[in-house]
N, C-alpha and C positions, 0 to 999 in steps of 0.2 A: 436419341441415338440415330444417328445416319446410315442410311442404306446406299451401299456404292451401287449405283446400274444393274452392274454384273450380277449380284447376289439376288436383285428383285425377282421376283415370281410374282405373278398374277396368281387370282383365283377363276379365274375365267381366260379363255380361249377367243383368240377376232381369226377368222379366215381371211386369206388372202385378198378375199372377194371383196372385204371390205373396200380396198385401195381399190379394186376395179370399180368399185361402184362410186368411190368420189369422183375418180377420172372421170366417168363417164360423162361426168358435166361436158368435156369435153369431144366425146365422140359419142355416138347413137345407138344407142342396143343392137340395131340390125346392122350397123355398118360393121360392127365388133363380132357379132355372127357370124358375117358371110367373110370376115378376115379368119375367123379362127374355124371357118367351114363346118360349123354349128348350127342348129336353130336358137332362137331365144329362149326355148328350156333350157338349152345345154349353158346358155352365159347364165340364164336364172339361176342353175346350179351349182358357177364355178362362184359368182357372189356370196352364196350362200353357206359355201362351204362343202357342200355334196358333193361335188367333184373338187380332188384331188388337182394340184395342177403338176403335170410333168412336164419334161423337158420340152418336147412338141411346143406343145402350149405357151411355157415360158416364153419362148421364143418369137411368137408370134405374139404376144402381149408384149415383148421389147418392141416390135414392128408397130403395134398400134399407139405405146405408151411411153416409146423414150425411157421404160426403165427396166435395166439390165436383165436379160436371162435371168442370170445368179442371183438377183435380189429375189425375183418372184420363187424363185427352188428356196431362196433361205426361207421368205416369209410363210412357204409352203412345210417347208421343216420344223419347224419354230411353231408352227401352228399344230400339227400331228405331236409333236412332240408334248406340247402343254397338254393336249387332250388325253394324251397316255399320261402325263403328271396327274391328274385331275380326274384319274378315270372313267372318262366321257368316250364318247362314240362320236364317230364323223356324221353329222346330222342326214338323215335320211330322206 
């Protein structure tokens, strides 16, 4: 039986933060800091999933990352939302 895209579900939840942490290959933990005017807890926690990302934020993740506002709000969507599928809690 074939699963179209659309219909798939995971059993588990990736944050956002994953994509910032591949990126990062590309840019510095403290350079990404002092652009999103954070300390390095605060990117430790957007990785990580503890922080939430909003519009702000997106935004200035487009400025560091080349990718769109709106991707980062979707992938941020999509990520709350599995966790309410899945009934799990935003990692503390």
């Amino acid at each position: 039986m074939s699963v179209r895209p659309s219909e798939y579900q995971p059993d588990y939840a990736v944050p956002p933060g994953r994509t910032i942490k591949e990126l990062l290959g590309v840019k510095h933990r403290q350079e990404l800091a002092d652009l999103l005017c954070m300390d390095l807890s605060g990117v430790d926690d957007l990785i990580s999933g503890k922080m939430p990302i909003d519009e702000s934020t997106a935004k200035f993740l487009e400025q560091a990352f080349g990718l769109p506002a709106n991707n980062w709000l979707r992938m941020e969507a999509n990520y709350t939302a599995t966790l309410k599928r899945l009934g799990q809690e935003r990692p503390k």
